[in-house]
C-alpha positions as a printed NumPy array, in Angstrom:
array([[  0.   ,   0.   ,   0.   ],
       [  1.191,   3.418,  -0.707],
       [  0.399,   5.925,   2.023],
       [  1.255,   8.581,   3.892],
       [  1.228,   9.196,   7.675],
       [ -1.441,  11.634,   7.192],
       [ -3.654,   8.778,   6.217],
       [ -3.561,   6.237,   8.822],
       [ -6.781,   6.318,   9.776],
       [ -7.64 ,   5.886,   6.131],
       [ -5.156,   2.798,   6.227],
       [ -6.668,   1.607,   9.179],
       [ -9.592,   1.879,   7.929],
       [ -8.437,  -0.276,   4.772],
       [ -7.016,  -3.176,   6.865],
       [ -9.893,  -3.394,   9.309],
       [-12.066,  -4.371,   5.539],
       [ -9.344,  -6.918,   4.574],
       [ -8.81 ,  -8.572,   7.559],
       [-12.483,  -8.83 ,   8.354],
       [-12.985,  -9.864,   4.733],
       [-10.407, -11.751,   3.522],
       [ -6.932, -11.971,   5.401],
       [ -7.921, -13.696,   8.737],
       [ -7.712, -16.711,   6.807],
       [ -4.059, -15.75 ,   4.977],
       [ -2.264, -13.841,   7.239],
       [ -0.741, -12.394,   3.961],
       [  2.105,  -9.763,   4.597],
       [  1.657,  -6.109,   4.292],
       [  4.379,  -4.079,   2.465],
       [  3.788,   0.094,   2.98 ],
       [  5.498,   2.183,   0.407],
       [  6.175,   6.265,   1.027],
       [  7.927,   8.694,  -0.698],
       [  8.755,  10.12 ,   2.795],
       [  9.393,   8.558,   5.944],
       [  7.349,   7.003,   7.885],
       [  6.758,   8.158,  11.621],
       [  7.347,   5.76 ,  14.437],
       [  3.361,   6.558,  15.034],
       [  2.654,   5.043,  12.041],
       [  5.201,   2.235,  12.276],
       [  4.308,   1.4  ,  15.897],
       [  0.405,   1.682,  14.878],
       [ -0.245,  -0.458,  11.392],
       [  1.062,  -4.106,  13.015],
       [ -1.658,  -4.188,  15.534],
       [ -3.88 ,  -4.706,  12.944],
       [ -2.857,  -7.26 ,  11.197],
       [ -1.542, -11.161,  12.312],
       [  0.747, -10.935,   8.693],
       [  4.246,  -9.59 ,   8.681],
       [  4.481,  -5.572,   8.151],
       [  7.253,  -3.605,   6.662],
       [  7.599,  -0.029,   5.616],
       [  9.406,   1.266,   2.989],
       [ 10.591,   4.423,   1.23 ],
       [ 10.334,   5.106,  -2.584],
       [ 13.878,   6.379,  -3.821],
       [ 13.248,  10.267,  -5.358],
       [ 14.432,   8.928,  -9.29 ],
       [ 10.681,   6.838,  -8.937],
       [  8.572,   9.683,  -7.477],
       [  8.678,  13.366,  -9.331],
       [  9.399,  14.114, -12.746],
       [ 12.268,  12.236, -14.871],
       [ 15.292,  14.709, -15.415],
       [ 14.168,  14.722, -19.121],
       [ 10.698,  16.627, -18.359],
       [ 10.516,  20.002, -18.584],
       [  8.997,  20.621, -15.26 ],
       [  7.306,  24.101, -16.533],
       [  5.468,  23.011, -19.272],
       [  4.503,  19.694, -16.875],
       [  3.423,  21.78 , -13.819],
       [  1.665,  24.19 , -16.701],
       [ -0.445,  21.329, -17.636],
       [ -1.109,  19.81 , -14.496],
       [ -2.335,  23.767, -13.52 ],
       [ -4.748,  23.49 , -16.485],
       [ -6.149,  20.014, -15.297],
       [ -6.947,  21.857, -12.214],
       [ -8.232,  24.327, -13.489],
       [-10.707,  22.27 , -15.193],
       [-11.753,  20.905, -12.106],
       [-10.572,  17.374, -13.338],
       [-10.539,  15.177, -10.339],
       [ -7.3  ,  15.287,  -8.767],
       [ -5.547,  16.426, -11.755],
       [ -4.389,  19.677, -10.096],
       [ -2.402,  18.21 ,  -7.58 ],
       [  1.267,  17.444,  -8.436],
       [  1.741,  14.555,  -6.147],
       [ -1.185,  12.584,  -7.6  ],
       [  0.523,  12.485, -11.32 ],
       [  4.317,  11.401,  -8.922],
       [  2.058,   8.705,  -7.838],
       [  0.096,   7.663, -11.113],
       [  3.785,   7.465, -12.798],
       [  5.229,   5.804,  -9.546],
       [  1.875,   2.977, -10.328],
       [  2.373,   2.666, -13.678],
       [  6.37 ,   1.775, -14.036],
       [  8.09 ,   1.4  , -10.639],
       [  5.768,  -0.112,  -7.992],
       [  6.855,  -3.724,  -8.872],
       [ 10.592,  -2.927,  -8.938],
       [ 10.587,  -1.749,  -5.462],
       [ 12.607,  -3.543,  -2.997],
       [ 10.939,  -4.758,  -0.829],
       [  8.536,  -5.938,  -3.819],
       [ 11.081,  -8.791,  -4.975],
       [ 10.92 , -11.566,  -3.217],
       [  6.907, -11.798,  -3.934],
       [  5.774, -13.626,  -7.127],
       [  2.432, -12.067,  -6.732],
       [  0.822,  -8.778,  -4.699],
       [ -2.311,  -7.1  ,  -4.397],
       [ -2.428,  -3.367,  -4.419],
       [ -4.624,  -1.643,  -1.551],
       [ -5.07 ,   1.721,  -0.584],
       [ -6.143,   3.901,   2.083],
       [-10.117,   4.195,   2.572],
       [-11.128,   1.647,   0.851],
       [-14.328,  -1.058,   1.029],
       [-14.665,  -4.454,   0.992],
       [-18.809,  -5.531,   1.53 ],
       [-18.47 ,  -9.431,   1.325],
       [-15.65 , -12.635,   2.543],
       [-13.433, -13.383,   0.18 ],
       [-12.277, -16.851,   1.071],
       [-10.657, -18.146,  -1.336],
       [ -7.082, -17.116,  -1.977],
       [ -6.874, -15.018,  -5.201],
       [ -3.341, -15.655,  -5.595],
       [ -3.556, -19.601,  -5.76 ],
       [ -6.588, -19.465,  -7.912],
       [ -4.56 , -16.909, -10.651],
       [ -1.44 , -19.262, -10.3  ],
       [ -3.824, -22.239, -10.998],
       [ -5.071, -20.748, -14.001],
       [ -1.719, -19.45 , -15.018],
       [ -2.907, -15.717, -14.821],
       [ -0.614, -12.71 , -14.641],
       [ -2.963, -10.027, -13.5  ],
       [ -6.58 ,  -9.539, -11.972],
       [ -8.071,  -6.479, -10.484],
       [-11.356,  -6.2  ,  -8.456],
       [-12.578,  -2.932,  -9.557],
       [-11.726,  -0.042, -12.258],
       [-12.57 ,   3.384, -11.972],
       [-14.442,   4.996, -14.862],
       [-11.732,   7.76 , -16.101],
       [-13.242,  10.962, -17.179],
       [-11.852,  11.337, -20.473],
       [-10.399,  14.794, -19.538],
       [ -7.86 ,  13.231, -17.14 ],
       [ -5.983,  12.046, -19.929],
       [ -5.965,  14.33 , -23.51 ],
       [ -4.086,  13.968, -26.603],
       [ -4.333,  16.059, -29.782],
       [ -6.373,  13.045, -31.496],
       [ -9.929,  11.713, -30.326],
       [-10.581,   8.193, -29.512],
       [-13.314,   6.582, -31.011],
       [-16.423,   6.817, -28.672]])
């Protein structure tokens, strides 16, 4: 999970759903990602929890913020314009660090390696119904790569180009 220690009751919040839900019968390990450092609240907090392993670890600045081949005016310029569109979230420079950090460098982390498979949570969110059966054995039974549980409809302004996709 990436999160912040602003958000712990968010993450709290989060494992109290997949414990209840799903992990009581796993005990699968949580791995918490930052691009700070965590505080010792935080740290001393998140394990109570949880029966799984829990370790915390910090994203290295080349994965979060802009490449060193972006022009960081024009970038910040269009992230301005998102916002000023009112485009969900599209103002806010950290959110693109983090949809970058998602897209290309989440898996190469660390701490990331010596799992075959991982499911990505975040802070605040819901789980309504048991999940007991293990996901991970059923996708390695199947010989499946990747799964998700739920997509978010993307407003088509969050991402523009100069050409229009088909509708």
């Amino acid at each position: 999970m990436l999160a912040r220690n602003k958000e712990l009751d968010g993450v709290i919040d989060s494992m109290r759903m997949l414990e209840r839900h799903f992990n009581r019968w796993f005990n699968y390990p949580y791995v918490f990602l930052n691009d700070g450092e965590f505080n010792s609240t935080f740290k001393e907090t998140i394990p109570k929890y949880t029966k799984g392993k829990v370790e915390f670890g910090r994203i290295e600045p080349e994965h979060w913020g802009f490449p060193e081949w972006v022009d960081k005016g024009v970038a910040r310029e269009g992230i301005k314009k998102l916002g000023d569109a009112a485009i969900m979230y599209g103002g806010m420079e950290s959110y693109h660090h983090m949809c970058r950090f998602y897209s290309g460098f989440f898996y190469k982390h660390p701490l990331l390696d010596k799992y075959k498979w991982y499911w990505r949570l975040e802070p605040d969110i819901k789980y309504f119904c048991d999940i007991t059966y293990d996901p991970f054995r059923m996708m390695e039974q199947h010989k499946k790569v990747y799964g998700f549980t739920i997509a978010i409809k993307e407003l088509r302004e969050t991402v523009p180009n100069k050409g229009r996709l088909p509708s």
